[in-house]
N, C-alpha and C positions, 0 to 999 in steps of 0.2 A: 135179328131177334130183338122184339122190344115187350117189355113188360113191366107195369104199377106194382108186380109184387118181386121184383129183382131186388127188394130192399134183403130180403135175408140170403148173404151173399158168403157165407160160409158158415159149415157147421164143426164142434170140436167137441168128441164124446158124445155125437147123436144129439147136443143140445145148440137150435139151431144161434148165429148169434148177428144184432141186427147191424149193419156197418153202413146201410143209408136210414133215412127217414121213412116208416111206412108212406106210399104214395108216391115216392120217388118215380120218376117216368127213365125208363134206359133206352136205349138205341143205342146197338152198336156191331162193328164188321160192318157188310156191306150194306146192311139197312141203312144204317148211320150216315154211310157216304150217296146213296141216293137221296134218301130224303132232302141233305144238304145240298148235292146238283140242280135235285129237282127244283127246288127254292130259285137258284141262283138261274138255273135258264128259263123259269117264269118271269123274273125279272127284266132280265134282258130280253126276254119274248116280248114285252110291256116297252119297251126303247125302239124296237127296231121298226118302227110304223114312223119314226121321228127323224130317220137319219137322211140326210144329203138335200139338195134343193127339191124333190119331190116329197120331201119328210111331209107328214101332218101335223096338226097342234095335240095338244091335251088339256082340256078342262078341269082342273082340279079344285075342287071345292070343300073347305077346311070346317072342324066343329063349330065354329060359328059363322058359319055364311059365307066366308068372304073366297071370291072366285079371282083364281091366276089360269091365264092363258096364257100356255108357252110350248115350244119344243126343244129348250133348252135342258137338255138330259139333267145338268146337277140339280135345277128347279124341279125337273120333274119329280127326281127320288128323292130330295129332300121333304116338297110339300105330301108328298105320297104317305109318308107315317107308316111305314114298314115295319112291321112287327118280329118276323122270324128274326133272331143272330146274324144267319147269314144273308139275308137281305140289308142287314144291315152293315154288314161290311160291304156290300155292293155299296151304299150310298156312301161309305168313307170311302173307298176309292174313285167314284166319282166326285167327291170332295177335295180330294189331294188336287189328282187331275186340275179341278176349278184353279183350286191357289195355285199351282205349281207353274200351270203355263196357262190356264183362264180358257183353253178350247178341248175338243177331243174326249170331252165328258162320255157321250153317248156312244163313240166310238171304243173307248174302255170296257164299259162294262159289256158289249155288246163281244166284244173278242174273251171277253172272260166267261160267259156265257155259252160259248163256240169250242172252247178248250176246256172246260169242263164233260160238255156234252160225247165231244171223240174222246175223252179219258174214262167215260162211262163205259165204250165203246171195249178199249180196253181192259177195264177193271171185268168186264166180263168173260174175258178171254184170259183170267187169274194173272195178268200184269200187275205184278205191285205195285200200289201207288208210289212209292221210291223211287222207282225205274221209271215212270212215269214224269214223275218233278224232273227228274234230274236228265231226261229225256228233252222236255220244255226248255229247261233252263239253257243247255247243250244250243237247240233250236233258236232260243232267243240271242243267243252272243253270236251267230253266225245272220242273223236277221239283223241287226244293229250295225255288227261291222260293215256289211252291204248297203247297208240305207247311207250310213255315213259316207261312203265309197261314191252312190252315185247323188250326192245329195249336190246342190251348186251354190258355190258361195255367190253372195252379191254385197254393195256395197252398202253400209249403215244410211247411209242420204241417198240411196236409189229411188227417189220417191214414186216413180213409176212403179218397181216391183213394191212396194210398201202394202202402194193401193189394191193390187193385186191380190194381195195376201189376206189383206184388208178385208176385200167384196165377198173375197171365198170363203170366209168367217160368216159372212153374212146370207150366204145364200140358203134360199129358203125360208127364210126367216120374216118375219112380221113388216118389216122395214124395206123389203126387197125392192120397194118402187124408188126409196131414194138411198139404194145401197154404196151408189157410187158419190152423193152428196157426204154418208155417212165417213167412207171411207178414206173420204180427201179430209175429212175432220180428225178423224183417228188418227192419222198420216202426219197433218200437222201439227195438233197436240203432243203427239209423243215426241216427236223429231226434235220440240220445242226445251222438254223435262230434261230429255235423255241428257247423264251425263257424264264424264270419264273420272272412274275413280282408281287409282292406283294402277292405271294399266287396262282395265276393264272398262267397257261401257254399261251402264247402271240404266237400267227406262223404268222407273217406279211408278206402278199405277197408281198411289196413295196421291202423289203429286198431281193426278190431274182431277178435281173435282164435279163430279156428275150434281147439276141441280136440274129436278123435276118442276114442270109445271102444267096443268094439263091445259087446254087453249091452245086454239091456232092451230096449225096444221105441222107434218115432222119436216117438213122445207124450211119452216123459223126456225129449226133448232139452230142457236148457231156458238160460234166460240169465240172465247173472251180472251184476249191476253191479258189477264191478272186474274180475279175473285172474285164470285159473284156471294155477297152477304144476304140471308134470309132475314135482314133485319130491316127497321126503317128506322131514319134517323128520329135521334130520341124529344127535338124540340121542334116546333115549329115556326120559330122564330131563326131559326138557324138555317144556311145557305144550302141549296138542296142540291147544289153542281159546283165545284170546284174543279178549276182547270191548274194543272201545273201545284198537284198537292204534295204538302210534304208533312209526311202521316208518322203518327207517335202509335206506337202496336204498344199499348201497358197491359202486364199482368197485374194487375192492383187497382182498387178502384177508388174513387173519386169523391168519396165521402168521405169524412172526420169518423174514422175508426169508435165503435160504443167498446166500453172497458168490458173486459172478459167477466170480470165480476160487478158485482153492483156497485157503485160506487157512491158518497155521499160529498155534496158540497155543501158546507154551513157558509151564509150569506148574512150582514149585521149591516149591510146597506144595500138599497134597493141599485147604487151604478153596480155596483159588480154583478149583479146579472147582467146588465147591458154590456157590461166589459167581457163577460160569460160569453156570450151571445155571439158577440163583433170577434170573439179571435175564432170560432168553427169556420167564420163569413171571412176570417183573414187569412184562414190556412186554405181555404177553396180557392180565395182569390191568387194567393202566392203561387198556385197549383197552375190557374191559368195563364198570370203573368207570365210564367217559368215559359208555358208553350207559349207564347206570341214573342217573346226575346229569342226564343230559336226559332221562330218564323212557322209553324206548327199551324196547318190552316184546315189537319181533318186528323182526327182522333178513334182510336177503334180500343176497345176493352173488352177483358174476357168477364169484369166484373160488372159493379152497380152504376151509378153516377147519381148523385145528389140533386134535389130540386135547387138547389142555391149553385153548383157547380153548373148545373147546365145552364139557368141565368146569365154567370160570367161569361161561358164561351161563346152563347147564343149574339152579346155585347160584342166579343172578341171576331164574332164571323168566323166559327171556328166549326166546322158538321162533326159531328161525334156519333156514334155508334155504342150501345152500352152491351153485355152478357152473350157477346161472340162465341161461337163455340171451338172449346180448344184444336179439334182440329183444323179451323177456318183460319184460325189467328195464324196457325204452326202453315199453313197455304199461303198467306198474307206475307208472313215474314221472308219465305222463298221467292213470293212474286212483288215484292217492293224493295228487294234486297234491306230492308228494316231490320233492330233487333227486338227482341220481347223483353220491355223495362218492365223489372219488378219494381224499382224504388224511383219515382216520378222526380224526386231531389239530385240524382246521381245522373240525369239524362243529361247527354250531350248532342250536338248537332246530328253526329256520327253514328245514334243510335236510330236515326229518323231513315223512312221508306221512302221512296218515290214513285208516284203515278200524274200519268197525263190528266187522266181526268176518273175523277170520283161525284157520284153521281145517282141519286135515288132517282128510281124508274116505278111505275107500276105494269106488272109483269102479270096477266089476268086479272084475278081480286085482291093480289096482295102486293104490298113494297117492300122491294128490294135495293139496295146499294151497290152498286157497279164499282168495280177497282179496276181501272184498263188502263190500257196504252200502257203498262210498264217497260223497264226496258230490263230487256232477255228476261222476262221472268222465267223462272223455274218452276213453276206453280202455275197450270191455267183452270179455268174452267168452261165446262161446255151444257147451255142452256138447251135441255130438251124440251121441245114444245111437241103436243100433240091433240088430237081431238076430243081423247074423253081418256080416263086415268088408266084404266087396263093398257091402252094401245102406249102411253106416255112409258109406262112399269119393261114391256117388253121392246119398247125402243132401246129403254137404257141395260136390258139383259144385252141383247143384239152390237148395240153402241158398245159395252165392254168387253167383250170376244174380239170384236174388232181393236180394241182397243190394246190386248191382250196377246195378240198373233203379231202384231205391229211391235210390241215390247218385245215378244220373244224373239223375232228377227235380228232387233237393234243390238240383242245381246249376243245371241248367237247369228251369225249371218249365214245362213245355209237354209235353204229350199225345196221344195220335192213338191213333184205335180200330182194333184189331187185326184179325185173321181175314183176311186180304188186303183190307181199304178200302182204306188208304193206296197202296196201289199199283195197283188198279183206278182209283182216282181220279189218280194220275200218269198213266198210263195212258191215258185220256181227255184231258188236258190237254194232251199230250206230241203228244197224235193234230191236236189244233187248230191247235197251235203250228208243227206240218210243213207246213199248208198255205201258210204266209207264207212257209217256207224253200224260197229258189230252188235250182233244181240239183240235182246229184247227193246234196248232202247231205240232203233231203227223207226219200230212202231210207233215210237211218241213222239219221236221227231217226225215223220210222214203226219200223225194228228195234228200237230203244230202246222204245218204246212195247212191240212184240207182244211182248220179252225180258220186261219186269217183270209181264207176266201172270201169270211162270212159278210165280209163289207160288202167287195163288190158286187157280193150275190144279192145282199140288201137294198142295196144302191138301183140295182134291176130291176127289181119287184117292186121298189117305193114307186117307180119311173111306168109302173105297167108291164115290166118289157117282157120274154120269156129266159128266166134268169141260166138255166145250162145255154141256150143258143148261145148267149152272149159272155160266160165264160170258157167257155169252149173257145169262142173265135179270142177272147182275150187271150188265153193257154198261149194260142197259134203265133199270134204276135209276137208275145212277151219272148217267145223260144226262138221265132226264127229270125225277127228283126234286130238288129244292132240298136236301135233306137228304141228298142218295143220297150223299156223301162219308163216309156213317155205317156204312154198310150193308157188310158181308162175310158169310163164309161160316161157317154155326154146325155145325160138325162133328160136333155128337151128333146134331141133329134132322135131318142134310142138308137144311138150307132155307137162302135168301138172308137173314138177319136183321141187326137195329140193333144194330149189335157194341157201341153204349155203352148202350144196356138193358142188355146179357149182361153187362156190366162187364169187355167184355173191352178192355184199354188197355194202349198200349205206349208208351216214351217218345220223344217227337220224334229226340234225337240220337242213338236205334241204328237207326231209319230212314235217318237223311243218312247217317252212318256207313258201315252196308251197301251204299248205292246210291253214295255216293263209294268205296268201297275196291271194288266190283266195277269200276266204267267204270275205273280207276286199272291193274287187275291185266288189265281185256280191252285196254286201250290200249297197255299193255308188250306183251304175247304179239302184239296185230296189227302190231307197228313193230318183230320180229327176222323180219327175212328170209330168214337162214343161220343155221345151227349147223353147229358144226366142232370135231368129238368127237376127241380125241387118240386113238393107237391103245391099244387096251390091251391089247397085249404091253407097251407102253414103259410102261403105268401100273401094270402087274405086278411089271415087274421093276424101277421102283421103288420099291414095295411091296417085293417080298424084301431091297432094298439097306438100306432103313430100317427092318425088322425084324432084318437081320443083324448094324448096327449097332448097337441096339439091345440084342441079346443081346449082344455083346460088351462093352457099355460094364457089363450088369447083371453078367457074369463078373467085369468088374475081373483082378486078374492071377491068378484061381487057375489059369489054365493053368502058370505057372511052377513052381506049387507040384506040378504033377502031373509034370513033368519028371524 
């Protein structure tokens, strides 16, 4: 039941008394909860054109013009501008998803989507949504203990399976002609970062920096051991390759500091300006000497540099780099083993980086500064090149999935063969497990079950294929074979095949991931009853109030001035 005039919501002595705002919008009982379904499985109806290597793309095109091509699911619902709530909870758990493990986006909300829809199924059949959640949740700790059961470890330097895991990130995707180039890149990058902290092994995607450039074709892209800087050095007097550098990273820059306040010098002879003068020209110079005594032969700043400082060093043969950006510097310092001086007086030997070679390059229209050959950097970066900007944008989505699936392995090492097994095989197990559950909840765990088919049924259809044939013959397998937990669906041949021959592997925790953050996001939407939409004339014409004031405060007083 929904109704604009639910505002007068109890009466007391016949007189009625008002407890919302005229205008107020209600929904609630099972209106409430369909409307919300219906939402969230348009959504995931809008995803599942996109999933697996016969996935398609989506064009999306923003208020002002500018066009992204991807089938990267969290791209997708972010650029999409989803208006309903619960659409937009779909795009934060395809959000988490993103950060959490970087893959399985599309396959999240598309399982959330699937278990809503059989909860529908129920709620009609007067199943409380309680019994429902708590059915799921039942459903999901017996799908998780199983995954983790047949999941297989491997080793953190298995670079074989890396790559594997890698391509499978990649399939279908924009890049798929040079997914196995991309994926020996991913592979070695991460293997590179990755690295043991208190016991744990740590693979921090922050440490490996992605630079775009369009040009050239995605075969150039390649990777750098050290940093690649979007700057070009700052003189042209100064040495534009440096082999065997040993680099000062300052936080502080390079000019004679101007006083915070104004300041006055009274002068009664004309030397003491020139004495004025000669000491700003002797603190720059002291500045440079300091670097050439510790042998300082390339300089990088997150600050300015003086026209009389760059002078000296340009004398010095010293390359310098000025207004780095702090996370390139905080890359730099990891890949030259260098520290970050704030005070240029207090520098010792010990604070200085090391690289092979430093090096401005032009890279299409613009120059860049190469930091390479360091040694073990912890910090790399990897140059995408590609033929025109769009295709360059969705390398580097592509590029970090892979990137992404390679970290989550490093951390956690455990595997599961892709094409929908692992969830044909939940699926199965989930079916076994209903029978021992008494009650209504039976129902919701058998729903949970028919929900996570909904991949490999997708996977089918993206592929052409006829999707019961071929879960049917999946069923068949999965139950009668000892090995059938192997077996999915091979999208180029339409046959049921051993997804770990095809090498196709995905990592254990963007499976738990996706199946925790769908039961998470279908358990929220089936436990709001009501919604209770403010009017919007009142959300209007708050809107004009806080734009009115708004321009008034950017006027400031020139109205006086027009008086």
């Amino acid at each position: 039941m929904s109704s604009g005039t639910q505002a007068y919501l109890a009466q007391i002595g016949g007189v009625p008394v008002l407890v919302l705002k005229e205008g107020t919008q209600r929904a609630f009982g099972k209106e409430a909860m369909r409307i919300n379904i219906m939402v969230a499985k348009a959504v995931a109806e809008v995803m599942k054109s996109t999933l697996g290597p016969k996935g398609m793309d989506k064009m999306l095109i923003d208020s002002l013009g500018d066009i992204t091509i991807t089938n990267d699911g969290a791209t997708i619902l972010d650029e999409m501008d989803v208006q309903h709530p619960i659409g937009k909870l779909l795009v934060e758990i395809s959000k988490t998803q993103d950060d959490e493990v970087g893959d399985g986006t599309t396959t999240a909300v598309i399982l959330a989507g699937a278990l809503l829809e059989e909860a529908e199924k129920l709620l009609d059949k007067n199943i409380h949504p309680t019994v429902v959640v708590s059915g799921f949740k039942k459903a999901l700790d017996v799908a998780t203990e199983h995954l983790r059961k047949i999941a297989v470890p491997v080793k953190r330097d298995d670079v074989a399976t890396l790559k594997k895991v890698a391509s499978t990130a990649m399939h279908g995707k924009i890049s798929e002609t040079v997914k196995d180039y991309f994926a020996e890149l991913a592979v070695k990058a991460m293997l590179q970062v990755a690295e043991e902290r208190n016991g744990e092994w740590v693979a921090d995607l922050d440490n490996v920096q992605i630079v775009k450039k369009h040009g050239g074709a995605l075969e150039d892209t390649q990777l750098v051991y050290g940093i690649v800087i979007d700057k070009e050095v700052v003189h042209a007097a100064m040495p534009k390759r440096v082999v065997n550098a040993k680099i000062a990273l300052l936080d502080a820059p390079l000019e004679v500091e101007k006083p915070e306040i104004d300041a006055e010098i009274r002068i009664n002879d004309p030397n003491q300006i020139r004495a004025f003068l000669d000491e700003e020209e002797n603190i720059l110079k002291s500045y440079v000497d300091k670097f050439k005594a510790l042998g300082v032969n390339a300089v990088f700043t997150t600050k300015g540099i003086d026209d009389m400082a760059q002078y000296y060093l340009a004398k010095a043969g010293i390359l310098a780099v000025r207004r780095v950006k702090r996370s390139d510097i905080e890359k730099l310092v990891r890949a030259t083993g260098g520290r970050l001086v704030t005070n240029i007086e207090d520098m010792t030997e010990a604070d200085l980086g090391f690289a092979g070679l430093v090096e401005e390059r032009r890279v299409g229209d613009e120059k860049m500064v190469f930091v390479e050959q360091c040694k073990n950097p912890k910090a790399v970066s990897i140059l995408i090149r590609g033929g025109f900007e769009r295709l360059v944008d969705e390398a580097e989505r592509n590029l970090t999935d892979a990137l992404s699936v390679v970290s989550d392995v490093i951390e956690e090492p455990y595997v599961l063969p892709g094409g929908g097994a692992p969830e044909m095989e939940v699926a199965k197990v989930v079916r076994q497990f209903a029978a021992k559950v008494g009650g209504r909840e039976q129902y919701a765990v058998e729903a949970f079950a028919n929900a996570v088919e909904v991949i490999p049924k997708t996977l089918a259809e993206n592929a052409g294929l006829d999707a019961v044939d071929v879960l049917t013959e999946l069923r068949h397998i999965h139950e009668s074979k000892e090995d059938g937990w192997k077996y999915g669906i091979n999208a180029f041949t339409g046959k049921v095949a051993d997804m770990w021959s095809l090498d196709v592997i995905e990592p254990l925790t963007v499976k738990l991931q996706a199946l925790k953050a769908a039961v998470e996001a279908a358990t929220m939407v089936l436990r709001i009853d009501e919604i209770i939409a403010a009017s919007k004339i009142e959300s209007e014409k708050k809107e004009e109030k806080k734009e009115g004031e708004e321009g008034k405060s950017e006027s400031g007083g020139s109205s006086s001035s027009l008086d």
